[in-house]
Structures are given as C-alpha cells and as structure tokens.
PQR file of N, CA, C, O and H, with PARSE charges and radii, in Angstrom:
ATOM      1  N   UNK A   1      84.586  80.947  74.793 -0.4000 1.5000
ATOM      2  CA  UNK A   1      84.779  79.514  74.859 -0.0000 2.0000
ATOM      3  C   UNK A   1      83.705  78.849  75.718  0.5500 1.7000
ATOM      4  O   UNK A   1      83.386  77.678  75.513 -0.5500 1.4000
ATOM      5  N   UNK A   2      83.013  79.763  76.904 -0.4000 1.5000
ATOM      6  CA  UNK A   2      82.425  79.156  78.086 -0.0000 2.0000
ATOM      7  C   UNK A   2      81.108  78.536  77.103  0.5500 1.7000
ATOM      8  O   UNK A   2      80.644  77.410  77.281 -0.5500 1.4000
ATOM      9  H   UNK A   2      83.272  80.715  77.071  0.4000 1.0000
ATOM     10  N   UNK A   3      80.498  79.717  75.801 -0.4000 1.5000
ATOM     11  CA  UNK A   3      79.239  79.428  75.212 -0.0000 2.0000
ATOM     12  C   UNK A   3      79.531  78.413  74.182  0.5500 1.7000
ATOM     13  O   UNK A   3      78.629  78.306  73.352 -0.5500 1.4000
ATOM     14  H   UNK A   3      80.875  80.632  75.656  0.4000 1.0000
ATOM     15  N   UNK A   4      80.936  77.342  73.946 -0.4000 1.5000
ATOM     16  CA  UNK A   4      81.087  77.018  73.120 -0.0000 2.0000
ATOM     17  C   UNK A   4      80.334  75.489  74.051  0.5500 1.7000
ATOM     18  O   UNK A   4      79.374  74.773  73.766 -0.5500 1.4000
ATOM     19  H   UNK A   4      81.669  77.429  74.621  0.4000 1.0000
ATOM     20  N   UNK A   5      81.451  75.473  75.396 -0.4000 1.5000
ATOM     21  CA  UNK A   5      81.276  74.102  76.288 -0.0000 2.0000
ATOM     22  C   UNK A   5      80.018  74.267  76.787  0.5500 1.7000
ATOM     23  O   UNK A   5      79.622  73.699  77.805 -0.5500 1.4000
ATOM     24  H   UNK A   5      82.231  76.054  75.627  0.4000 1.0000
ATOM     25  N   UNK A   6      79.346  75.041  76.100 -0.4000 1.5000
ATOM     26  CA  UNK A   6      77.633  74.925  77.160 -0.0000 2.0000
ATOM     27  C   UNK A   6      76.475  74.935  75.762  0.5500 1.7000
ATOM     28  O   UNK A   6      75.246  74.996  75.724 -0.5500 1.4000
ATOM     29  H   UNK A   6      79.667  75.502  75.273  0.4000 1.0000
ATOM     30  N   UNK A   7      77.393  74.857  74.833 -0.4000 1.5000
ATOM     31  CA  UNK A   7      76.002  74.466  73.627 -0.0000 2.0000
ATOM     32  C   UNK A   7      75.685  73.250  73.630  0.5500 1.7000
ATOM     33  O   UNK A   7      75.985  72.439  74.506 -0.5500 1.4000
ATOM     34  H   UNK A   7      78.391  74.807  74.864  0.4000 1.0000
ATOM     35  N   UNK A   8      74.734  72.940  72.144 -0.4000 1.5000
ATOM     36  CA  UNK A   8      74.227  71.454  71.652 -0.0000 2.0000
ATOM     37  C   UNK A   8      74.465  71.431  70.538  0.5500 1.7000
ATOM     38  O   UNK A   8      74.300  72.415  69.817 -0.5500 1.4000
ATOM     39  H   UNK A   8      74.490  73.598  71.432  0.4000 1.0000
ATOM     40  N   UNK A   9      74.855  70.446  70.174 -0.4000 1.5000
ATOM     41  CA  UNK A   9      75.137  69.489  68.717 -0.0000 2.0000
ATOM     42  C   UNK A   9      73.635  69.448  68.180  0.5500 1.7000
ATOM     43  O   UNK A   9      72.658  68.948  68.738 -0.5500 1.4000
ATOM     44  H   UNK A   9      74.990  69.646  70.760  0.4000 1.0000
ATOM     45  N   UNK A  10      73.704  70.091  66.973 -0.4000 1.5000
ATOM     46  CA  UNK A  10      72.280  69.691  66.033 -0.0000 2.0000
ATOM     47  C   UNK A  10      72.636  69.263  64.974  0.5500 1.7000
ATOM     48  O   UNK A  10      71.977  69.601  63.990 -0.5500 1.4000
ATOM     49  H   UNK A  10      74.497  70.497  66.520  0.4000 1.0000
ATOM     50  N   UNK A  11      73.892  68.298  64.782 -0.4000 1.5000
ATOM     51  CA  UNK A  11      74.169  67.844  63.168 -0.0000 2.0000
ATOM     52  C   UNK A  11      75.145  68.788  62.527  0.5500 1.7000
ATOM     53  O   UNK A  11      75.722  69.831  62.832 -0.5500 1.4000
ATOM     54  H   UNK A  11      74.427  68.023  65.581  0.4000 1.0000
ATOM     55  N   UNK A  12      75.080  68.003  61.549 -0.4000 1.5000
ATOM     56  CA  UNK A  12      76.247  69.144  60.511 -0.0000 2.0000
ATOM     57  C   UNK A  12      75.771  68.986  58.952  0.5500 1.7000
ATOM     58  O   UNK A  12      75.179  68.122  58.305 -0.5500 1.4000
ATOM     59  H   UNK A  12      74.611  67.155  61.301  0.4000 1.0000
ATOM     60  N   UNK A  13      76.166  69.875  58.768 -0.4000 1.5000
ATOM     61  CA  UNK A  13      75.773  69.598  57.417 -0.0000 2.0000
ATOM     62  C   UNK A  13      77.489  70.249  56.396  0.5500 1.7000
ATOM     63  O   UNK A  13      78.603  70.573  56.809 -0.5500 1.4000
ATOM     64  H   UNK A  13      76.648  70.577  59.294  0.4000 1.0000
ATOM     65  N   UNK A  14      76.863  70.178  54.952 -0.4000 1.5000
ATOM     66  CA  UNK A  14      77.166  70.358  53.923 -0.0000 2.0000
ATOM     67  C   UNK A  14      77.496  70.897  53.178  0.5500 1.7000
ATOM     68  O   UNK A  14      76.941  70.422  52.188 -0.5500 1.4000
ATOM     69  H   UNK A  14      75.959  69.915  54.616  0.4000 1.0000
ATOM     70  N   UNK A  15      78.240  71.859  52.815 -0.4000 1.5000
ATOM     71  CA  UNK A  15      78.772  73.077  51.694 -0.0000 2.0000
ATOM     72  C   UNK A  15      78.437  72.684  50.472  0.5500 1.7000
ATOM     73  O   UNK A  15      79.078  71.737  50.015 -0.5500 1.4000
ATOM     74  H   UNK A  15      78.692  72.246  53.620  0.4000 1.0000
ATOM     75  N   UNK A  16      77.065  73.465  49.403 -0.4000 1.5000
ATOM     76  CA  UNK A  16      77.310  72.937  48.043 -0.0000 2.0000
ATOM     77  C   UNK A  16      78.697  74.089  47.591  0.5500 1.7000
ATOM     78  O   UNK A  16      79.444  74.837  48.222 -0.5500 1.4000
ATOM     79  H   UNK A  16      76.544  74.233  49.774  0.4000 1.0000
ATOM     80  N   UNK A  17      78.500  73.695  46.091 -0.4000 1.5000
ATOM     81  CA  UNK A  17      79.242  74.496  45.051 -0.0000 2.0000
ATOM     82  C   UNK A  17      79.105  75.875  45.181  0.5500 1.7000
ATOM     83  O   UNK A  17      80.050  76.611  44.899 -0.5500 1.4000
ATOM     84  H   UNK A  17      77.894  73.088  45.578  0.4000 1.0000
ATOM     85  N   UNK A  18      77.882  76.376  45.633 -0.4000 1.5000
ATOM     86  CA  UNK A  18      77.524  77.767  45.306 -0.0000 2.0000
ATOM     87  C   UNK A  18      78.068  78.190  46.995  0.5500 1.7000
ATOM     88  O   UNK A  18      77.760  79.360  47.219 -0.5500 1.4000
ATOM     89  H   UNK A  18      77.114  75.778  45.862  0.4000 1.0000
ATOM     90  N   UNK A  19      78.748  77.563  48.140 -0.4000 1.5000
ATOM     91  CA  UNK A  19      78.555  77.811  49.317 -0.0000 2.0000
ATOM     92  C   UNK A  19      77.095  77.874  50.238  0.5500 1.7000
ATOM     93  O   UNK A  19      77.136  78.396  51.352 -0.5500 1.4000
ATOM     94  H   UNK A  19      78.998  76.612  47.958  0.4000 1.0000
ATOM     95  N   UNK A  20      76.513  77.620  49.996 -0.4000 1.5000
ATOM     96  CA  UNK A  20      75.108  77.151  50.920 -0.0000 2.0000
ATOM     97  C   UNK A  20      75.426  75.782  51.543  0.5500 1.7000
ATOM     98  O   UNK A  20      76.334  74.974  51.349 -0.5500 1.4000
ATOM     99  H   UNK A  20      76.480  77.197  49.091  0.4000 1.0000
ATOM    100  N   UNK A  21      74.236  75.808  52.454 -0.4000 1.5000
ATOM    101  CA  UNK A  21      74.005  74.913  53.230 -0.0000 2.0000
ATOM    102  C   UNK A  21      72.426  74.960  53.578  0.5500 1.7000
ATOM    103  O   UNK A  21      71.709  75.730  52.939 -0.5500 1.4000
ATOM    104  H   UNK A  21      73.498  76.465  52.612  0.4000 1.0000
ATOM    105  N   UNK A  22      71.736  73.910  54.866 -0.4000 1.5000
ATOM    106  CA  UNK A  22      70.741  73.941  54.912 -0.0000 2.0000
ATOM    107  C   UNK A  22      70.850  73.982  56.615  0.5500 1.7000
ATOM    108  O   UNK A  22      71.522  73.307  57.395 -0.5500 1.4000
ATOM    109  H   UNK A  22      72.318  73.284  55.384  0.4000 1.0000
ATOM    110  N   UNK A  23      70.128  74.803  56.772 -0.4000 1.5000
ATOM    111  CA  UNK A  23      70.031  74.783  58.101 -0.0000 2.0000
ATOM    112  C   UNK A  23      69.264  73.454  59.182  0.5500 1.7000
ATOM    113  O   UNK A  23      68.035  73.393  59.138 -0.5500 1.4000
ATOM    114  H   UNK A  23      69.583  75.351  56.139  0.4000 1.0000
ATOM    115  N   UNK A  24      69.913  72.581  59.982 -0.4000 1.5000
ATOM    116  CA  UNK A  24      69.146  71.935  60.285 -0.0000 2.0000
ATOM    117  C   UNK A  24      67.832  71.873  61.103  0.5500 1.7000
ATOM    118  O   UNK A  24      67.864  72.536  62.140 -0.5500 1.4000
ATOM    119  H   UNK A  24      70.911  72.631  60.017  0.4000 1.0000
ATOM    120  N   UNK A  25      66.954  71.364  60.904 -0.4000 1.5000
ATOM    121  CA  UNK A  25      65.583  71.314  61.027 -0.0000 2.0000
ATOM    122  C   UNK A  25      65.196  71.552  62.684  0.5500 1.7000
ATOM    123  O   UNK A  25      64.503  72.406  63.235 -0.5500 1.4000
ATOM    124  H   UNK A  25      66.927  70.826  60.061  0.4000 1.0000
ATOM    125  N   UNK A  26      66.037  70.295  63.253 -0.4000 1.5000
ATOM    126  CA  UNK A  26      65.940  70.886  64.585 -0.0000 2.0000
ATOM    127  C   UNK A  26      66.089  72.292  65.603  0.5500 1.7000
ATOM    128  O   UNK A  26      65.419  72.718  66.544 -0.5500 1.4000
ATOM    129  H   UNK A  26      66.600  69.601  62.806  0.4000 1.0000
ATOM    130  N   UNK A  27      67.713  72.917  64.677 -0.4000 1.5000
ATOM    131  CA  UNK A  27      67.959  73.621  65.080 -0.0000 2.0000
ATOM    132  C   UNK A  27      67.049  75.032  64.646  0.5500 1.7000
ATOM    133  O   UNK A  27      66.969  76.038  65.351 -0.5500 1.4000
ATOM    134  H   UNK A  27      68.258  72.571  63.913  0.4000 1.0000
ATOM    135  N   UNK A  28      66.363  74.830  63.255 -0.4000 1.5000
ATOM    136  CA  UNK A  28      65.426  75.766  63.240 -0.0000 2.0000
ATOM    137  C   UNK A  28      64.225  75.959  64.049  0.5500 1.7000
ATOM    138  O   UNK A  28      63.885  77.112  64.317 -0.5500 1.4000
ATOM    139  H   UNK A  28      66.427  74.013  62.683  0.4000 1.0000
ATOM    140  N   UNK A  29      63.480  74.872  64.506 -0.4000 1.5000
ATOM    141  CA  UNK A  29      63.038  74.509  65.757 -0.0000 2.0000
ATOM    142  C   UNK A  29      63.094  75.373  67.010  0.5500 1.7000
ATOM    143  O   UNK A  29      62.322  76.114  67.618 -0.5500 1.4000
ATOM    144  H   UNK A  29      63.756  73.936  64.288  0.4000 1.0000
ATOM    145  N   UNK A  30      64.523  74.891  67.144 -0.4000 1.5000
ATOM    146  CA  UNK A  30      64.903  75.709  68.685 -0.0000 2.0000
ATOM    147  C   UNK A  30      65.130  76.952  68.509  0.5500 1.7000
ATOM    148  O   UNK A  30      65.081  77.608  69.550 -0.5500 1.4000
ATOM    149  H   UNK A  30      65.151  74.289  66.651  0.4000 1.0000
ATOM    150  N   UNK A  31      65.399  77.612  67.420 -0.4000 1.5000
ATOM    151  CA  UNK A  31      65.877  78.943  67.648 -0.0000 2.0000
ATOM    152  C   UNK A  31      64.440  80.121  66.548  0.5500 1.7000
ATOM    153  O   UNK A  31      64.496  81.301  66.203 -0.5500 1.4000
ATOM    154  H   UNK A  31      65.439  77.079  66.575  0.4000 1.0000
ATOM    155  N   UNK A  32      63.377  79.080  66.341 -0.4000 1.5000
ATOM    156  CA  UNK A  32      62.331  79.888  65.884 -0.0000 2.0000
ATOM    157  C   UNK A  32      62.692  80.219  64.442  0.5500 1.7000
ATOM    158  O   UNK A  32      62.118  81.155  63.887 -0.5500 1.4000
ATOM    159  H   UNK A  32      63.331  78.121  66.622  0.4000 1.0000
ATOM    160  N   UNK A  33      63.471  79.612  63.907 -0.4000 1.5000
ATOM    161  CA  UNK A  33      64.136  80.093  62.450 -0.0000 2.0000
ATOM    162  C   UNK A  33      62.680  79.230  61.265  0.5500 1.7000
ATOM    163  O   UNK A  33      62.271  78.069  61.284 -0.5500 1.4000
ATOM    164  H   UNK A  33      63.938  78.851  64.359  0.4000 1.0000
ATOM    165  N   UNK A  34      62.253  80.437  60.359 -0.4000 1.5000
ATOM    166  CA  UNK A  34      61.650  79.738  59.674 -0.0000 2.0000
ATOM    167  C   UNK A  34      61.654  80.421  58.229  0.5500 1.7000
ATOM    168  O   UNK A  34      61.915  81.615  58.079 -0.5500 1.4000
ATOM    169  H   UNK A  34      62.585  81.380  60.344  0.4000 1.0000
ATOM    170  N   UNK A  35      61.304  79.448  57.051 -0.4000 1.5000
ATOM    171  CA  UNK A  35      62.098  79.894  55.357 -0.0000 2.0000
ATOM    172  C   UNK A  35      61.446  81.320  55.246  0.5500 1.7000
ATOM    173  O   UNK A  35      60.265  81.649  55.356 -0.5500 1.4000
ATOM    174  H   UNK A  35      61.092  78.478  57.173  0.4000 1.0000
ATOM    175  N   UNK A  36      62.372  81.935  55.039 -0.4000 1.5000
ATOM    176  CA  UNK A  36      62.406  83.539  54.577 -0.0000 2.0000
ATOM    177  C   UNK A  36      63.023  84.135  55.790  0.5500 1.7000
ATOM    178  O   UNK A  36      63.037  85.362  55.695 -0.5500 1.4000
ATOM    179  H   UNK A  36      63.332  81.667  54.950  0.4000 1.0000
ATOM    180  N   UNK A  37      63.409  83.805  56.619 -0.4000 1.5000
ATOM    181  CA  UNK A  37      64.102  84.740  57.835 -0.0000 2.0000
ATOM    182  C   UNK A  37      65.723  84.641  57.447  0.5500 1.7000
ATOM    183  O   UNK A  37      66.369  83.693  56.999 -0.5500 1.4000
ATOM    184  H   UNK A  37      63.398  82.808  56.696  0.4000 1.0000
ATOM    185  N   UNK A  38      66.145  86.080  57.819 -0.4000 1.5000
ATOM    186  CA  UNK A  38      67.467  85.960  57.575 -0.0000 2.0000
ATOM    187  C   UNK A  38      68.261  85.910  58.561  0.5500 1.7000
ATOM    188  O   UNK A  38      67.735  86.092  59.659 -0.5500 1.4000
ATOM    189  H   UNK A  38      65.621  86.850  58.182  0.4000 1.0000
ATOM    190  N   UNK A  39      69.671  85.670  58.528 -0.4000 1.5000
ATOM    191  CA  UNK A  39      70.096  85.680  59.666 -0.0000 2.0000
ATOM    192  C   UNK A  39      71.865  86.070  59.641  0.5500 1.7000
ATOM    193  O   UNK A  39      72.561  86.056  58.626 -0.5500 1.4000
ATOM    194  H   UNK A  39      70.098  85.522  57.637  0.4000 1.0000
ATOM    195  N   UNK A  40      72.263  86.357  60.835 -0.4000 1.5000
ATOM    196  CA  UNK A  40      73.421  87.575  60.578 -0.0000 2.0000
ATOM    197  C   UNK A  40      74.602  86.723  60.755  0.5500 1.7000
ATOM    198  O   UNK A  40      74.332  86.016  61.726 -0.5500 1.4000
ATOM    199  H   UNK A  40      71.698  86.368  61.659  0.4000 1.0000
ATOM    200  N   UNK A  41      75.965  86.371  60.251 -0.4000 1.5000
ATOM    201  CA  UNK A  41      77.014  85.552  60.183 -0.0000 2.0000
ATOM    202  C   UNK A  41      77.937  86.264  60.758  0.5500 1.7000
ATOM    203  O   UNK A  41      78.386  87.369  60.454 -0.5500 1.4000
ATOM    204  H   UNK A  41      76.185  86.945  59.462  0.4000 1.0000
ATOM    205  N   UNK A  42      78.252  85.383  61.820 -0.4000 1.5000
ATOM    206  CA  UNK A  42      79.510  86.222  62.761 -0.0000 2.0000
ATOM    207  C   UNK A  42      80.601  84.858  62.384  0.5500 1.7000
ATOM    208  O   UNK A  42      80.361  83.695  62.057 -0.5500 1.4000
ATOM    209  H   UNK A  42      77.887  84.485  62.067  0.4000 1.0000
ATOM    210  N   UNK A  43      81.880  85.613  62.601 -0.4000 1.5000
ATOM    211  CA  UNK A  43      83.153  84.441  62.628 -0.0000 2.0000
ATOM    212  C   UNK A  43      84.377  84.821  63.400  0.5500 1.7000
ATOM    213  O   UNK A  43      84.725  85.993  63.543 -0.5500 1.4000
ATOM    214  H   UNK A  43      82.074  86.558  62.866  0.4000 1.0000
ATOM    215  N   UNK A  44      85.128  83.625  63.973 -0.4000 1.5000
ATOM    216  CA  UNK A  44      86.461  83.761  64.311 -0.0000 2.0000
ATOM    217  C   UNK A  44      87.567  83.363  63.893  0.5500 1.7000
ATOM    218  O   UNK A  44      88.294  82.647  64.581 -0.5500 1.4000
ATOM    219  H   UNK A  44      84.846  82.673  63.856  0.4000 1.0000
ATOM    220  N   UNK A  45      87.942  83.851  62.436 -0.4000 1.5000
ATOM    221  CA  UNK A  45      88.138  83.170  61.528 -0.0000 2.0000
ATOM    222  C   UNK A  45      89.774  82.354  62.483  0.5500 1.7000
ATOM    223  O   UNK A  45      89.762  81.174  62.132 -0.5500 1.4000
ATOM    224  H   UNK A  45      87.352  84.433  61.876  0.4000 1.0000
ATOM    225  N   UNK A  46      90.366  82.466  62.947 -0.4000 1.5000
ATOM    226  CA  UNK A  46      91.511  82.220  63.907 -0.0000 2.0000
ATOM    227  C   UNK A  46      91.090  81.139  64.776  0.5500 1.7000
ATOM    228  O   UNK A  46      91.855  80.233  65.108 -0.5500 1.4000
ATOM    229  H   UNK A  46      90.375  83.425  63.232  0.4000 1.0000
ATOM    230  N   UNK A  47      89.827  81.226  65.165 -0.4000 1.5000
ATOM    231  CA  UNK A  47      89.160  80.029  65.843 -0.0000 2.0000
ATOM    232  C   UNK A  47      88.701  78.591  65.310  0.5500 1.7000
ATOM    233  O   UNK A  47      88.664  77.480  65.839 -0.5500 1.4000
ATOM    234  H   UNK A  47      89.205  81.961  64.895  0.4000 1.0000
ATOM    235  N   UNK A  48      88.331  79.125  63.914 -0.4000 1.5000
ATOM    236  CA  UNK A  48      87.512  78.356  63.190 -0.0000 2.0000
ATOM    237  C   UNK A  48      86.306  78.217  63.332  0.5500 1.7000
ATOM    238  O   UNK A  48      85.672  77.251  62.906 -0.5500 1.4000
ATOM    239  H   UNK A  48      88.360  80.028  63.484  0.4000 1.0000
ATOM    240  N   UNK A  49      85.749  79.355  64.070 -0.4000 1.5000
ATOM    241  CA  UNK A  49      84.135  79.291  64.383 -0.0000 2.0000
ATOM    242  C   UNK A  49      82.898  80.031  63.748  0.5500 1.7000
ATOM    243  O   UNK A  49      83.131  81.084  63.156 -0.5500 1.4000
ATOM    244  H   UNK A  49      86.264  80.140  64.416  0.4000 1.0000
ATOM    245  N   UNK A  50      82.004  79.713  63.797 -0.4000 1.5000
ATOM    246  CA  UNK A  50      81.212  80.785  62.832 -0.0000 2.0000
ATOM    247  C   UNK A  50      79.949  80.330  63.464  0.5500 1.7000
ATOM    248  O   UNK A  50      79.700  79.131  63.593 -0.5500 1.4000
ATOM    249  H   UNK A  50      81.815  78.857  64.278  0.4000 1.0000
ATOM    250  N   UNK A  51      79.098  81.331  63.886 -0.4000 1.5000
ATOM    251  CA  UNK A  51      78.360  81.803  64.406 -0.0000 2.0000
ATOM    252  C   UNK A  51      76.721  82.666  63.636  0.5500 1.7000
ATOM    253  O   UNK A  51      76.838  83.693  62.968 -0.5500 1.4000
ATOM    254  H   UNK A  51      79.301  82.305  63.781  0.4000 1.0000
ATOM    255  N   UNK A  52      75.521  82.102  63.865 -0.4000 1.5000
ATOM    256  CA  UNK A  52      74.777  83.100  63.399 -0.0000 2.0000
ATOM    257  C   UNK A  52      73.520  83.213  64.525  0.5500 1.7000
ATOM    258  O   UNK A  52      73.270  82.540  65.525 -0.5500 1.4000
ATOM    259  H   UNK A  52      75.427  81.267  64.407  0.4000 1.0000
ATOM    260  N   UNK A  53      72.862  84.339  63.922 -0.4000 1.5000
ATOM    261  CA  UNK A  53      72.210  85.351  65.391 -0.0000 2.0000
ATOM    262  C   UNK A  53      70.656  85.483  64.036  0.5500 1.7000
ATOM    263  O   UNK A  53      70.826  85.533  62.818 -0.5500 1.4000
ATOM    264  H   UNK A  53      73.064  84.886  63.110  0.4000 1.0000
ATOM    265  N   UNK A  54      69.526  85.504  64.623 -0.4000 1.5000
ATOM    266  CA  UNK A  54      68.754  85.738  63.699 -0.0000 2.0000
ATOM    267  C   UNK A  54      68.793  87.362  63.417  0.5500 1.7000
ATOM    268  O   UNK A  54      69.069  88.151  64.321 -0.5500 1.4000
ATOM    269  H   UNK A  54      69.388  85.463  65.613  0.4000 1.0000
ATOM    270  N   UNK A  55      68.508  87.754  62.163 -0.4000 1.5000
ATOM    271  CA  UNK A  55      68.805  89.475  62.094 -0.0000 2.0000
ATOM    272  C   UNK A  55      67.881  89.782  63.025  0.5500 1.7000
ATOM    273  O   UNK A  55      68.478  90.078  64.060 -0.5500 1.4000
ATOM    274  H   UNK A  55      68.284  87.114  61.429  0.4000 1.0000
ATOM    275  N   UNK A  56      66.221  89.885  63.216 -0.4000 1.5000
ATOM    276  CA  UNK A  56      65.674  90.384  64.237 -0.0000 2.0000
ATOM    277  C   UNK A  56      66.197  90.433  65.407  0.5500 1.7000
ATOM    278  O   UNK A  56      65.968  91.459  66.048 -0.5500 1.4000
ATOM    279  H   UNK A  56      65.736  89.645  62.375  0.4000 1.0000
ATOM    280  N   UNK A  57      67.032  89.384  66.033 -0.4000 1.5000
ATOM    281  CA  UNK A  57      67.629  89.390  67.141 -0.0000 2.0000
ATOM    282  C   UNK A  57      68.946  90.220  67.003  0.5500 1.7000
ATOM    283  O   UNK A  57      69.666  90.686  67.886 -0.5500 1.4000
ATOM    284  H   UNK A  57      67.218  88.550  65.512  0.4000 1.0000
ATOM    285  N   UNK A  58      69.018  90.255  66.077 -0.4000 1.5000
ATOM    286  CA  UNK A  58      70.399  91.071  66.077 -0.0000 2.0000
ATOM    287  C   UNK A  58      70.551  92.545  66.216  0.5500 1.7000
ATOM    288  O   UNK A  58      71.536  93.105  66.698 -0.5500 1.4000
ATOM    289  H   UNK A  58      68.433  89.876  65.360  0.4000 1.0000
ATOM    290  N   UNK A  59      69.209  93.264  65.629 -0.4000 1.5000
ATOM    291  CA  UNK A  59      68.215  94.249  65.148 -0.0000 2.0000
ATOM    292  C   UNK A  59      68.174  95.034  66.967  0.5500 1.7000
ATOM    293  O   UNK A  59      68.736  95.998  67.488 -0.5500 1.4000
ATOM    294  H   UNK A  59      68.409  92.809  65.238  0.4000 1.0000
ATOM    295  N   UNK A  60      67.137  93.925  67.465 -0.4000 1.5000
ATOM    296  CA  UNK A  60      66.731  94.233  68.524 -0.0000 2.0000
ATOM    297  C   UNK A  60      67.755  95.032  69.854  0.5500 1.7000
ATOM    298  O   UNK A  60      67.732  96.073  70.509 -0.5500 1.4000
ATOM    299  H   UNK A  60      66.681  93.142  67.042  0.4000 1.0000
ATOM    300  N   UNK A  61      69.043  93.153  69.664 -0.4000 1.5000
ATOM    301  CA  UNK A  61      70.364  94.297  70.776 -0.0000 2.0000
ATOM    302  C   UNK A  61      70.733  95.594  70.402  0.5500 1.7000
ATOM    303  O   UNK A  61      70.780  96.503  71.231 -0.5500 1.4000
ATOM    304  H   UNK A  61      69.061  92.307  69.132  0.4000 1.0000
ATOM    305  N   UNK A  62      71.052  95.783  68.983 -0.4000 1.5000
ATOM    306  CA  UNK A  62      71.530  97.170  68.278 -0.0000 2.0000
ATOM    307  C   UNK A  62      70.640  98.322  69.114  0.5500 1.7000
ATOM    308  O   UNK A  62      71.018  99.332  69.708 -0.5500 1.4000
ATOM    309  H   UNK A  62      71.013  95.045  68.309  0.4000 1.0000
ATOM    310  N   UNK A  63      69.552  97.860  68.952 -0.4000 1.5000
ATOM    311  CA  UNK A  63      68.633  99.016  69.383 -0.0000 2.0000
ATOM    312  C   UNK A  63      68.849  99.397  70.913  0.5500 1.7000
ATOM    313  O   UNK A  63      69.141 100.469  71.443 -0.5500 1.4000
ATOM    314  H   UNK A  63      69.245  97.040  68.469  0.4000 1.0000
ATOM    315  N   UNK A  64      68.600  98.134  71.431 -0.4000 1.5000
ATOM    316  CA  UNK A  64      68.558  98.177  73.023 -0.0000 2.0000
ATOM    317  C   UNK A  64      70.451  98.478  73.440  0.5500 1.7000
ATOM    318  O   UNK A  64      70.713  98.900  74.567 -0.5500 1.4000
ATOM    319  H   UNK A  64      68.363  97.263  71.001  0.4000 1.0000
ATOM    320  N   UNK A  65      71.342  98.273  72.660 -0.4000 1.5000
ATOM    321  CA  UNK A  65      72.570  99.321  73.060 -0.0000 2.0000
ATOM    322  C   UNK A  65      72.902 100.508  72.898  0.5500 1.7000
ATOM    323  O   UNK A  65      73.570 101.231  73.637 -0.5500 1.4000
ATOM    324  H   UNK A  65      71.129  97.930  71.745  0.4000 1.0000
ATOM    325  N   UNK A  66      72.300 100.778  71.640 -0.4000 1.5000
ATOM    326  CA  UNK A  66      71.998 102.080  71.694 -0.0000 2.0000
ATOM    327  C   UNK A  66      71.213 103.175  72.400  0.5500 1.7000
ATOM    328  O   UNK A  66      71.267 104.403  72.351 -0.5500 1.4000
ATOM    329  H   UNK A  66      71.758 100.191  71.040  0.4000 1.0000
ATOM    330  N   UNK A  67      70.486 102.333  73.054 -0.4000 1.5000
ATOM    331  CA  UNK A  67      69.407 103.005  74.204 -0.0000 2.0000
ATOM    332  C   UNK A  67      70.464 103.255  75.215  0.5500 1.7000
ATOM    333  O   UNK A  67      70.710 104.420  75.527 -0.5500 1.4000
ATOM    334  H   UNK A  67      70.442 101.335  73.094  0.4000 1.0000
ATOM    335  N   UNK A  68      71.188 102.152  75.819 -0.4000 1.5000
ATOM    336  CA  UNK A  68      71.673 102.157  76.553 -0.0000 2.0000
ATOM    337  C   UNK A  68      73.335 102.987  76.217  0.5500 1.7000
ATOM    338  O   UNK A  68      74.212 102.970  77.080 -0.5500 1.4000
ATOM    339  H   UNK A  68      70.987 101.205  75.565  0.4000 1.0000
ATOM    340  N   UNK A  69      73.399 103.200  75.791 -0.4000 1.5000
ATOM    341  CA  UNK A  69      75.166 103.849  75.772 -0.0000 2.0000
ATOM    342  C   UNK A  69      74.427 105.624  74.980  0.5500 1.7000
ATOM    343  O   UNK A  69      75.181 106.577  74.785 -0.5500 1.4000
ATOM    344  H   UNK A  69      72.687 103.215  75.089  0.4000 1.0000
ATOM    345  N   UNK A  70      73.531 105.656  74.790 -0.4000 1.5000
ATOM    346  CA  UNK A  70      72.266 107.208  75.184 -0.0000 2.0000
ATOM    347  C   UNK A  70      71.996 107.410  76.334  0.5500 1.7000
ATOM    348  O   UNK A  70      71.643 108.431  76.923 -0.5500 1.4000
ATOM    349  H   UNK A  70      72.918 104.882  74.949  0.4000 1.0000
ATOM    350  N   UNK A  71      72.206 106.178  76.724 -0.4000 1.5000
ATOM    351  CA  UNK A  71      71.460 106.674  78.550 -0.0000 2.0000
ATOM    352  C   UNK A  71      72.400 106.985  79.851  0.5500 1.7000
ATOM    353  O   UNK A  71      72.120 107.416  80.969 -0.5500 1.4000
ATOM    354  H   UNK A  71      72.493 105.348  76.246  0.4000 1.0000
ATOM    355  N   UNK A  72      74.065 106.448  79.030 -0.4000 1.5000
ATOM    356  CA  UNK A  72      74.929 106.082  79.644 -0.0000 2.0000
ATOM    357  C   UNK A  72      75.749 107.673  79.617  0.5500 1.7000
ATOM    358  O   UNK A  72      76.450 107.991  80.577 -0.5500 1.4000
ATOM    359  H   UNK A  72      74.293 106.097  78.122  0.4000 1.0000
ATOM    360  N   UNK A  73      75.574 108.618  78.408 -0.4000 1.5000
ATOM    361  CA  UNK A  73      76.091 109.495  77.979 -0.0000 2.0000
ATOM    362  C   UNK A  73      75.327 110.711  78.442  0.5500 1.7000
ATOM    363  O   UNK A  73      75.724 111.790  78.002 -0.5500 1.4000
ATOM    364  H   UNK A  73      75.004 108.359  77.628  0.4000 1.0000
ATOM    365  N   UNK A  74      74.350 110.707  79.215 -0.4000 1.5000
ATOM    366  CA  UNK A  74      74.014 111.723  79.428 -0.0000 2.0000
ATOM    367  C   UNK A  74      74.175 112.489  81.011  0.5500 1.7000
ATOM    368  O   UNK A  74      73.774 113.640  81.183 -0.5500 1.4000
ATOM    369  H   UNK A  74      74.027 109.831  79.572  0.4000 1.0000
TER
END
C-alpha cells in the first residue's frame, strides 16, 4: 500500500475490444519504456491493482535472487 501512497498519476487510459491499451507517453518516459520492449504484468486481483515491471528489470532481480538465495545456501 506504502508504494501505492508514494506513486504518480500519469493518466489513464483505455481498454480496446481486443484488451490493449497504450501506454502513456510520459510514463514511458520515466520508466525508459520504448516500442518493442516488453513488459511483465503483475496483479492483485482482490485489490484491483495491476502492476507492470519492464521484463529486463524483471530478468535482472530473478538473477540477482538467485545469486543471492546461492549465496545464502551455502
């Protein structure tokens, strides 16, 4: 909840027919998102929240926890 009261509003957008949307411009901006990058969909569906992480970034923690819970196990 704490990362919910400490974000920013970048707009909202739109659900077509097919379920898409467009990511807004700004927010691609701030988070380095640019056309052809994918990105990983988290949800709370109980919350009503939904969440996305760019896959590289997502890529990267995987790796770096796995380092770490290897390093943790030995």
């Amino acid at each position: 909840m704490q990362a919910i009261l400490g974000s920013k509003l970048y707009g909202e957008v739109s659900i077509n027919k097919d379920g898409e949307f467009i990511v807004p411009p700004e927010l691609c901006k701030a988070l380095n998102i640019k056309p052809g990058d994918w990105l990983i969909v988290l949800a709370v569906p109980d919350e009503k929240f939904i969440g996305f992480i760019p896959s590289s970034d997502f890529v990267e923690f995987l790796k770096r926890a796995s380092e770490a819970t290897s390093k943790a196990s030995e």
